[in-house]
C-alpha positions in Angstrom: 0.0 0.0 0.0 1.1 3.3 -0.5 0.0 7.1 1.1 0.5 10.3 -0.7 -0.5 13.2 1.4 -1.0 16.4 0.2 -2.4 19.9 2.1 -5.3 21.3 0.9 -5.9 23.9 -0.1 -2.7 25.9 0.1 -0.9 22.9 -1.1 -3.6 20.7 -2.8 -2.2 18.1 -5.2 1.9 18.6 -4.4 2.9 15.4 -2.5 3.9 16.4 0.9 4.7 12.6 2.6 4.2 9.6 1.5 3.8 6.4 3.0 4.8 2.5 1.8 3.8 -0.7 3.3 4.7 -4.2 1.9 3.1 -7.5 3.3 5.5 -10.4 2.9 4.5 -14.0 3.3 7.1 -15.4 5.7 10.1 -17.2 5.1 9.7 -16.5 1.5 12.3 -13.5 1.3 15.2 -12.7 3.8 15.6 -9.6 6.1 19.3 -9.6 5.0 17.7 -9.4 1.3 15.5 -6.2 2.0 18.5 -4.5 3.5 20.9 -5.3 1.0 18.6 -3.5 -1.5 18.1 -0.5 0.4 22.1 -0.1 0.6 22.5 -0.6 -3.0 19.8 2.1 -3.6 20.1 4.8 -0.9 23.7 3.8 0.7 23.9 4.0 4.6 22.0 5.9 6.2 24.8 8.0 8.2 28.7 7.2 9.1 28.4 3.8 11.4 24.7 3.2 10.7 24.5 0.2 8.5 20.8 -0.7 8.2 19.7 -3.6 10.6 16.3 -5.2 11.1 13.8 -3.9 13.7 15.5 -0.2 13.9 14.1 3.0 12.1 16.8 3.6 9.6 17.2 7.2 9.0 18.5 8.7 5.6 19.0 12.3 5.7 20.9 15.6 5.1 23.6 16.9 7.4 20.9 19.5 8.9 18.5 16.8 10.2 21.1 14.6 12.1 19.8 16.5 15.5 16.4 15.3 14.7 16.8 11.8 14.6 15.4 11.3 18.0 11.8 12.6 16.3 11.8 9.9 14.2 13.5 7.3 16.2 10.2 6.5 18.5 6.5 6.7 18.0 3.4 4.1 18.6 1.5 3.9 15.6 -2.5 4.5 15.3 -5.2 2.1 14.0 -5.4 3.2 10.0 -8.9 4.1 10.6 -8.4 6.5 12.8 -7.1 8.7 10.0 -7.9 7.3 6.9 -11.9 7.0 5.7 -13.3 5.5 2.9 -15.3 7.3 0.6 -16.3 9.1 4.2 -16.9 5.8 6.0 -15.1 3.8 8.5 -12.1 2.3 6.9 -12.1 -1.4 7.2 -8.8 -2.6 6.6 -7.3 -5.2 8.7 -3.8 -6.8 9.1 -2.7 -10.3 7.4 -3.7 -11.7 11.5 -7.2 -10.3 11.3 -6.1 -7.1 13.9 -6.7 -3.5 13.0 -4.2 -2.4 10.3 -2.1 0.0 12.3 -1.1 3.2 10.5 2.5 4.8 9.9 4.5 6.0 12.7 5.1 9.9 12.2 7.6 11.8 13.9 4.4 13.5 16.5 5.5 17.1 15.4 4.6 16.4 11.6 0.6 15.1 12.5 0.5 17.8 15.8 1.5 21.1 15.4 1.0 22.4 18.8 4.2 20.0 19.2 6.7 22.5 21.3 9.2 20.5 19.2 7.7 22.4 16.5 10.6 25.4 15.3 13.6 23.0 15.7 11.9 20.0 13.8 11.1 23.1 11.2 14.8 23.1 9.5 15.2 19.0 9.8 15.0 18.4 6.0 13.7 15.3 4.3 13.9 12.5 5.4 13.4 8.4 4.5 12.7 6.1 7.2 12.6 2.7 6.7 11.7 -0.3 9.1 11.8 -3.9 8.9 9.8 -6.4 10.8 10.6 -10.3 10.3 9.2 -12.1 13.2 7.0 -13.8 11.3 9.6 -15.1 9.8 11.4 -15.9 12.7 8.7 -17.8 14.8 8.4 -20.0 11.6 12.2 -21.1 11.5 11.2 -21.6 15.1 9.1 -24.1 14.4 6.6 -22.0 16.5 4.2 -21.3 13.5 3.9 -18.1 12.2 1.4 -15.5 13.0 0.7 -12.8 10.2 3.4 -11.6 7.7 7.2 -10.1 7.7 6.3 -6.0 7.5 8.3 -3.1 5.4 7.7 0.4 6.1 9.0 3.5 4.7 8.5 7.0 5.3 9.4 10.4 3.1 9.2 13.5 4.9 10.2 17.0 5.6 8.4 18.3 8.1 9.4 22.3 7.5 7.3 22.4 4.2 4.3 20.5 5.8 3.8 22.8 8.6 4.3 25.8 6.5 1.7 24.2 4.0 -0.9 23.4 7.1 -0.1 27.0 8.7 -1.3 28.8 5.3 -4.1 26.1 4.7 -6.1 27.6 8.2 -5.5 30.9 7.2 -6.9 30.3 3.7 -9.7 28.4 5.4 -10.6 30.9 8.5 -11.0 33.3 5.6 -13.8 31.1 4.0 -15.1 30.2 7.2 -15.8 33.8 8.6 -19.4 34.0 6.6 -20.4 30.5 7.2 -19.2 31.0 10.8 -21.1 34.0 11.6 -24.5 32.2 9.9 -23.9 29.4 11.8 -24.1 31.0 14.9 -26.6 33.5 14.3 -29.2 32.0 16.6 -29.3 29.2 19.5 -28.7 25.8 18.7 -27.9 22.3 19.1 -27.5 21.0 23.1 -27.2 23.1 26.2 -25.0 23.4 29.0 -26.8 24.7 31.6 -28.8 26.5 29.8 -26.5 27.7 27.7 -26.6 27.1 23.8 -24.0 28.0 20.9 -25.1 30.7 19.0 -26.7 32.6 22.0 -25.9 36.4 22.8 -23.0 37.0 25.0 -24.9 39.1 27.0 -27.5 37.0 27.5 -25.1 33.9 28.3 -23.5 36.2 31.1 -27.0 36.2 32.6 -27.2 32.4 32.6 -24.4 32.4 34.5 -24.2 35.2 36.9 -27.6 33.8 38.2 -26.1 30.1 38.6 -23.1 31.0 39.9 -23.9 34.3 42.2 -22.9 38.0 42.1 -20.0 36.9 44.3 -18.4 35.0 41.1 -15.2 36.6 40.2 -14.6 37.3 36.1 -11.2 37.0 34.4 -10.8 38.5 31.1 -8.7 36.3 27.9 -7.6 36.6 24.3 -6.3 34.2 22.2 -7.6 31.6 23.9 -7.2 28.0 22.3 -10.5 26.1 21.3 -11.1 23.2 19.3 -11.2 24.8 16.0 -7.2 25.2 16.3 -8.1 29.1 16.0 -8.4 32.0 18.3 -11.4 33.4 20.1 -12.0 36.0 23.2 -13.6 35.1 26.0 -14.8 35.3 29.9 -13.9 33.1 32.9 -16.3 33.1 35.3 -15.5 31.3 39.2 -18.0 31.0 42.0 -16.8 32.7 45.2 -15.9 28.9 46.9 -13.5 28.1 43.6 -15.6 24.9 43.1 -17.6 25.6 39.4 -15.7 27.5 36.9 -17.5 28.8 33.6 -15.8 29.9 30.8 -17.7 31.4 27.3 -15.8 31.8 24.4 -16.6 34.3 21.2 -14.7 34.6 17.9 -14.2 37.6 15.8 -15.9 35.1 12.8 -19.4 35.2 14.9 -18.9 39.0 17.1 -21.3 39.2 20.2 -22.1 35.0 20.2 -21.5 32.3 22.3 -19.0 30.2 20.1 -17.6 27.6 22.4 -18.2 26.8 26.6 -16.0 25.2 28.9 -17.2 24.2 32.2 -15.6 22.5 35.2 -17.0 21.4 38.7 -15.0 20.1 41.7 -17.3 17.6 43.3 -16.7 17.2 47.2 -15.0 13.6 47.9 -17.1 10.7 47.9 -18.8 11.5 45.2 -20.1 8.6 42.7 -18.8 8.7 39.5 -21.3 6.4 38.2 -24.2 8.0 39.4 -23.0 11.9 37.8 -22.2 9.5 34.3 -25.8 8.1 34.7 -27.2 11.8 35.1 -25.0 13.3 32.2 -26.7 10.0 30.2 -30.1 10.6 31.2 -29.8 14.0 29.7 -27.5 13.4 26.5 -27.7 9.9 25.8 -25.2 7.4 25.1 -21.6 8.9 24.6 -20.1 8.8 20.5 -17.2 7.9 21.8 -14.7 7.7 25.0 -11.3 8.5 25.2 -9.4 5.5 27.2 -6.3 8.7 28.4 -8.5 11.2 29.8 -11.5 9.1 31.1 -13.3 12.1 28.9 -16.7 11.6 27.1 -18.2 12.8 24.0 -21.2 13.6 23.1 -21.9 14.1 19.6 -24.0 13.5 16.7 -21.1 13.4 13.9 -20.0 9.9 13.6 -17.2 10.6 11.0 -13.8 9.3 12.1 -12.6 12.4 11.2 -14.3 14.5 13.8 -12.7 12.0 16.8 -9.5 12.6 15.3 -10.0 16.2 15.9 -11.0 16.0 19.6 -8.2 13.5 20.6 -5.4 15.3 19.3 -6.9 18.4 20.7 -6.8 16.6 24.5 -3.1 15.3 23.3 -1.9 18.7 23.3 -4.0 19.7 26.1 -1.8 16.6 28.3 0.9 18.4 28.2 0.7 20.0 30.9 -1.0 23.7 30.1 -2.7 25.6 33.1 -5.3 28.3 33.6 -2.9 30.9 34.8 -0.9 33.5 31.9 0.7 30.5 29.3 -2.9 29.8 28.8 -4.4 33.3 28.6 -6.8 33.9 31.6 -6.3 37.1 33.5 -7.9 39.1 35.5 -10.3 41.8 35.3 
């Protein structure tokens, strides 16, 4: 199989990466086969790095040997939970009947909030390949084997990518400011204590004030990250114990409406888990999906890989370790 990814739109048809995946039946070629074909073609991939079975062999220019260590590691994804077909699950599975996993990526190239991000941006292309024989090796073992040997390859360069993806949200927050600002242009879909996307500001702040009491303090943001990747200003609002925090988001793209909501509640010890997942349930039905990391649940009525893609990198970059005070924007007045 083989993966040609491009960056649309500022980069729509130019091959970014690609991706290349052979199945071989074991026993029927040798590791020491694969490798000596790579050599002849590519050479070694650096001074003292022959190419050797189970590694990530690395061939680059002189400007990405301090990046190695981006490539070097990485636990790849089920296929599906990047790839569709046609807009539907993808249903591929390995030669054993298991999900087909995906590529392994250096993390920077499919997360750009990666703080990695400005050194991996001069790294240069690169070619990765990786070879995986243990079928082959529990058959000589007379162990039987389980599923096929496995090459992989790799051809990136991550500086042109993000520069590509960078352009393609400004090109596309451009197109989205009119079809933002309808979108929100009166209340809709589910509400959050009573409050809805699309609602005034002002009358949001109401919602709220009367929830959480005049005593609840306000802080003031700006560039606040929300799920869109984008920008948006907001309010914070805390009730006077510190126990329910509100905070309601508006974008330039929709001025004077309630574009995103965050809420959080510190329940007093003892409290059942189960029974505040049964309420939530009672109210929104069953969860889309569930994210194994965070314990986190969504509720949603897209069903399209790509839009649990979107969340889970989003609470990726949110593990690394961001808080409410000034890296992420919250101040107050």
């Amino acid at each position: 199989m083989i993966a040609l990814i491009d960056e649309p739109p500022a980069a729509e048809g130019r091959v970014l990466a690609a991706w290349r995946r052979v199945y071989i039946e074991p026993g029927t070629i040798q590791a020491s086969q694969i490798i000596g074909s790579l050599q002849q073609k590519y050479g070694d991939p650096g001074p003292k790095e022959p190419v050797r079975e189970a590694e990530t062999s690395m061939w680059r220019e002189p400007s990405g040997n301090g990046c190695r260590d981006l490539y070097r590691w990485g636990q790849p994804q089920a296929l599906a939970s990047r790839w569709t077909d046609e807009g539907k699950d993808l249903a591929l599975t390995a030669p054993d009947g298991t999900p087909m996993p995906g590529a392994i990526y250096p993390t920077v190239l499919t997360d750009p909030s990666d703080p990695r991000r400005n050194e991996a941006l001069g790294c240069g292309p690169f070619l990765t390949a990786n070879l995986n024989f243990d079928a082959s090796r529990m058959q000589a073992s007379g162990y039987g084997a389980r599923g096929m040997d496995v090459v992989d390859q790799t051809l990136t360069d991550i500086g042109p990518y993000l520069e590509a993806f960078e352009a393609s949200r400004e090109i596309l927050a451009e197109q989205l400011t009119s079809a933002s600002e309808a979108a929100f242009d009166a209340p809709g879909g589910p509400d959050m204590v009573g409050l809805r996307l699309g609602m005034s500001i002002g009358e949001a702040e109401e919602i709220v004030r009367a929830r959480l009491g005049d005593a609840a303090r306000k802080f003031g943001a700006t560039g606040v990250p929300h799920g869109t990747g984008g920008y948006a200003d907001g309010s914070l609002y805390v009730a006077e114990d510190n126990r329910e925090l509100i905070a309601l988001l508006e974008d330039p793209a929709a001025p004077g409406r309630l574009v995103a909501v965050w809420r959080r509640i510190y329940a007093p010890a003892g409290t059942s888990a189960q029974a505040v997942l049964r309420d939530i349930k009672a109210k929104y039905g069953e969860p889309a999906w569930f994210d194994d990391g965070t314990g986190e649940y969504f509720f949603a009525d897209a069903q399209a890989p790509s839009c649990e893609v979107a969340y889970r990198s989003v609470l990726a970059w949110r593990k690394t370790g961001r808080t409410l005070g000034r890296r992420h924007g919250w101040r107050a007045g």
